[in-house]
ZAMARGU-4260 file (C-alpha; in steps of 0.2 Angstrom, whole numbers, plus 5000, padded with zeros to 4 digits):
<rodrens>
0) 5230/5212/5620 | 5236/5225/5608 | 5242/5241/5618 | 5237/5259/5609 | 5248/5273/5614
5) 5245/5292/5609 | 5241/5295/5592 | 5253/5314/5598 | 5258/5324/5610 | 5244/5331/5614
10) 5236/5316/5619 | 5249/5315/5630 | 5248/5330/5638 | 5229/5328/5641 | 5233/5314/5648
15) 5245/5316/5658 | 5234/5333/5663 | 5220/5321/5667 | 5231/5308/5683 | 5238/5323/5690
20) 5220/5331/5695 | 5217/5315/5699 | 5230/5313/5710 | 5226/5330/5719 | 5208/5328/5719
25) 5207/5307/5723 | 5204/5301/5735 | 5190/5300/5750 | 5188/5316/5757 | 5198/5330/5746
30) 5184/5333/5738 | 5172/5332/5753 | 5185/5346/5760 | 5184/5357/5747 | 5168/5358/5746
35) 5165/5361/5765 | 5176/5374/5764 | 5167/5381/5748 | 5152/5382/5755 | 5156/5389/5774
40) 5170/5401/5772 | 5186/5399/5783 | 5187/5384/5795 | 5194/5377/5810 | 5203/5360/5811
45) 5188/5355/5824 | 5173/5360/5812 | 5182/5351/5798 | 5179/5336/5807 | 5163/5340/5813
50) 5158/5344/5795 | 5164/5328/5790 | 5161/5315/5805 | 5169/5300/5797 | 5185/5307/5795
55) 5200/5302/5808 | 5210/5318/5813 | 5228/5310/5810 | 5219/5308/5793 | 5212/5324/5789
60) 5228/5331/5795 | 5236/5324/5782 | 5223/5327/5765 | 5223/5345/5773 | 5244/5344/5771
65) 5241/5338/5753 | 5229/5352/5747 | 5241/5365/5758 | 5256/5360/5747 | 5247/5360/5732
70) 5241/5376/5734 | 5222/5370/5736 | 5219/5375/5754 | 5229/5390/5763 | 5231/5386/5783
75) 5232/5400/5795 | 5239/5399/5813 | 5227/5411/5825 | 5237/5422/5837 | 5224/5415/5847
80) 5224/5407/5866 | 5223/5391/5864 | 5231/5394/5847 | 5219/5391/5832 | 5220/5386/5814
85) 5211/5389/5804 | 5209/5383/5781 | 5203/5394/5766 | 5201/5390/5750 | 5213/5396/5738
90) 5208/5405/5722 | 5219/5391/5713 | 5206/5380/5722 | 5190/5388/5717 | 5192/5383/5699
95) 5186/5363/5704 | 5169/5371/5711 | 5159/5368/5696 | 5168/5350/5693 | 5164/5347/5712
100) 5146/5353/5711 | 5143/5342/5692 | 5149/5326/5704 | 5138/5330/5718 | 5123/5333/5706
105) 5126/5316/5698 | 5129/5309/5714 | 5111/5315/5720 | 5104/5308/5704 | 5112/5292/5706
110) 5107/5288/5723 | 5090/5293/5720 | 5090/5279/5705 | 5097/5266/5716 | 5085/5271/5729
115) 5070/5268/5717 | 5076/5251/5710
</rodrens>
């Protein structure tokens, strides 16, 4: 099989552009997160988990790191007794709203279709 490579560097660039939101976004539940936290404001570790009931905590731990460190998600320690967390979207995040809403609408759409078959 023949291998085709960028015709320029802007090829490249898109491409390259492309994995790395891929590799932020991929995933399971990065996307599920964001969109929780879209749609309800700031949340706690515990609603998180309620908001998403498949996911493990060691596991939502970790994607939470993940969009902390890529400036997705900005975590909060509460001055609280017990002390609290608590995750808000960043407005570097906000930007993959209507991306994550497009996916959600074909993902309705979809299931509807395999539904009917």
């Amino acid at each position: 099989m023949e291998t085709v490579e960028c015709p320029n560097e802007l090829c490249f660039k898109k491409t390259m552009a492309l994995r790395d939101a891929l590799d932020l976004l991929g995933g399971k539940w990065k996307l599920c997160l964001i969109h929780n936290l879209n749609n309800y404001g700031t949340m706690r570790f515990k609603d998180l988990m309620t908001a998403i009931a498949d996911i493990s905590p060691k596991v939502l731990s970790k994607e939470l790191q993940d969009l902390e460190e890529n400036m997705m998600v900005k975590r909060t320690v509460n001055n609280t007794k017990p002390v609290t967390v608590s995750y808000t979207l960043t407005e570097h995040a906000k930007v993959t709203i209507p991306v994550i809403n497009s996916l959600l609408d074909f993902g309705l759409k979809h299931r509807r279709k395999i539904i009917e078959k």
